[in-house]
VMD Tcl script that draws the C-alpha trace (Angstrom):
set ca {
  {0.00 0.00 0.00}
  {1.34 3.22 -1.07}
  {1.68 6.36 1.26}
  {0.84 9.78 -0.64}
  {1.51 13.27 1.40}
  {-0.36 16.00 0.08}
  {0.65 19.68 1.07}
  {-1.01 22.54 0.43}
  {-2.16 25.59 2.24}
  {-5.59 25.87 0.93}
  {-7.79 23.27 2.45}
  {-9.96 23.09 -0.36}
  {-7.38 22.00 -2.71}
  {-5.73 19.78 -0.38}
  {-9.23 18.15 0.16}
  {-10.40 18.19 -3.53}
  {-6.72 16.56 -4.60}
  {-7.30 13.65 -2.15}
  {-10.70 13.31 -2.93}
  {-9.21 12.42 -6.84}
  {-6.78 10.55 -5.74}
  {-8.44 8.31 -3.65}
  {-10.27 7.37 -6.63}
  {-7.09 5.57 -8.07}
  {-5.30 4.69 -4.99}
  {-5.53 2.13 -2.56}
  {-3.82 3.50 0.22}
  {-3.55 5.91 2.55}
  {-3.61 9.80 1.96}
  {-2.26 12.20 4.30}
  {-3.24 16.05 3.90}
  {-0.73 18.83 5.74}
  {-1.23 22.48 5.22}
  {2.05 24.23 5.55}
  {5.75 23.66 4.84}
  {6.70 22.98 7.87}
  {4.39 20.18 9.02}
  {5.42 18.51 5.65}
  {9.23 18.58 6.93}
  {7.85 17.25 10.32}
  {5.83 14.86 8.97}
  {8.03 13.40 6.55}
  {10.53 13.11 9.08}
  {8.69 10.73 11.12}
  {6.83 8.86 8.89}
  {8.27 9.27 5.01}
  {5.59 9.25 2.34}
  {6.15 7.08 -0.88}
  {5.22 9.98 -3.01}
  {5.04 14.14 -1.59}
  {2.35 15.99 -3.79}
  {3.86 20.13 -2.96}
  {2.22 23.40 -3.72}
  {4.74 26.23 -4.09}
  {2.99 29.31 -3.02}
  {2.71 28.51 0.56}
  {3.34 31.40 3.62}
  {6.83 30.96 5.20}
  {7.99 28.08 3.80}
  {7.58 27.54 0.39}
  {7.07 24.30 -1.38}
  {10.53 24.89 -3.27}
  {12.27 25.43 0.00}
  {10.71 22.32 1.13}
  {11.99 21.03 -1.73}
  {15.34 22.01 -1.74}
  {15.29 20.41 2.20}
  {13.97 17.08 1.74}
  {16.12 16.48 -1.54}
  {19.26 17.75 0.14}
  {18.76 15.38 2.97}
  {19.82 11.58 2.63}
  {17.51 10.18 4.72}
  {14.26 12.00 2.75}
  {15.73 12.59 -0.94}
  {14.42 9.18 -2.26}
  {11.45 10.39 -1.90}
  {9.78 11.50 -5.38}
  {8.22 15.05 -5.25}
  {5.79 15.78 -7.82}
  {4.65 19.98 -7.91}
  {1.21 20.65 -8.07}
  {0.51 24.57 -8.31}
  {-1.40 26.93 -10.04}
  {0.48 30.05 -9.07}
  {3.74 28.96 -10.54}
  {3.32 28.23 -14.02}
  {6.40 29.83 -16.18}
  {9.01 28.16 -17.64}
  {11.31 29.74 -14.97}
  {9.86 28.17 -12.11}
  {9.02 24.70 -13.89}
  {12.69 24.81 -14.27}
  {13.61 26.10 -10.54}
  {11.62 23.50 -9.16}
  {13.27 20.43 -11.17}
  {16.92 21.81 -10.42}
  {15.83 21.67 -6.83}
  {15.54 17.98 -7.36}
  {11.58 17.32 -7.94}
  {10.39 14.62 -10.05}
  {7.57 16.19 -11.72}
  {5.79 19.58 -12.08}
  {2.10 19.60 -13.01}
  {-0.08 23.51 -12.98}
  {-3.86 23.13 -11.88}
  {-5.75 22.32 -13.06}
  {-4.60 18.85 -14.20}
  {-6.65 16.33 -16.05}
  {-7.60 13.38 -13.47}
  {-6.42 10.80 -16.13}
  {-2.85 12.22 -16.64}
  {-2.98 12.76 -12.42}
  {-3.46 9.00 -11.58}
  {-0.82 8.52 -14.46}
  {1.64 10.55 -13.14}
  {1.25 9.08 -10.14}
  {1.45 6.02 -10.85}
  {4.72 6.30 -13.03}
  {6.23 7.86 -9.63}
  {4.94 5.45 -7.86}
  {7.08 2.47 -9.85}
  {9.94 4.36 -10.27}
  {10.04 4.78 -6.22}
  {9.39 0.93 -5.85}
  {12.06 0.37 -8.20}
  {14.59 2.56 -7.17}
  {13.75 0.90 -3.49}
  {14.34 -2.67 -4.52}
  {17.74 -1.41 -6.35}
  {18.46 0.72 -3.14}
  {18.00 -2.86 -1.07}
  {20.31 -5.10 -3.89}
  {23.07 -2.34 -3.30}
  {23.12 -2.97 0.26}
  {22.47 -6.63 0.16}
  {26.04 -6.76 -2.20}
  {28.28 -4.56 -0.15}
  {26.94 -6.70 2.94}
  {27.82 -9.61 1.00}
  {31.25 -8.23 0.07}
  {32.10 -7.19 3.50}
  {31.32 -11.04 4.89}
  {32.51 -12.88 1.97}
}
mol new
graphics top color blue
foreach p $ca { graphics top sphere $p radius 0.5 }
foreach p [lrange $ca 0 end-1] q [lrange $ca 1 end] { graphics top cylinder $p $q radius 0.2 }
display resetview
């Protein structure tokens, strides 16, 4: 069962977002509505997949961004931008330097949302499974 984190500051969004989502997902959906509780919450207990609005009071999604990517222990997890204020090629661009794994401007059709979900969603589980072989080998090395 996958984990999705959604984070935005208007409630509305963040509740209308789920409510897609759920439609495609069997799992669990988690709603936060600032920067900062996403950093807390990812912290202690790490989504599979972090859907981030940008245009959010103090901290901003790409500062949130540019923390959870520049940390070890949280930069495996794939970041997909959701906004609707932030819609230049500048910023598209800003945000994928910063590390995210996609960029999507509201409002997004609900069959390329589950899509795009879904795509992160295997790449994550793949890059997991990759991350475990890695560490299964250098164990291996080390005892063998």
């Amino acid at each position: 069962m996958d984990n999705i984190l959604i984070v935005d500051d208007n409630q509305d969004v963040a509740f209308m977002l789920k409510e897609k989502v759920s439609q495609f997902l069997c799992g669990s959906i988690e709603i936060v509505l600032s920067g900062e509780l996403c950093l807390e919450t990812v912290r202690r207990r790490p989504p599979d997949l972090i859907l981030l609005d940008i245009s959010m009071p103090r901290v901003n999604g790409f500062e949130v961004c540019r923390q959870l990517k520049s940390d070890v222990a949280t930069s495996h997890i794939p970041i997909a931008f959701l906004t609707s204020a932030y819609v230049d090629l500048r910023s598209k661009v800003k945000g994928l330097d910063l590390g995210a794994d996609d960029y999507m401007v509201h409002p997004v059709d609900d069959l390329e949302l589950a899509t795009r979900i879904r795509n992160l969603l295997e790449i994550k589980h793949l890059r997991d499974e990759l991350r475990g072989l890695q560490d299964e080998l250098q164990q291996s090395r080390k005892n063998g």
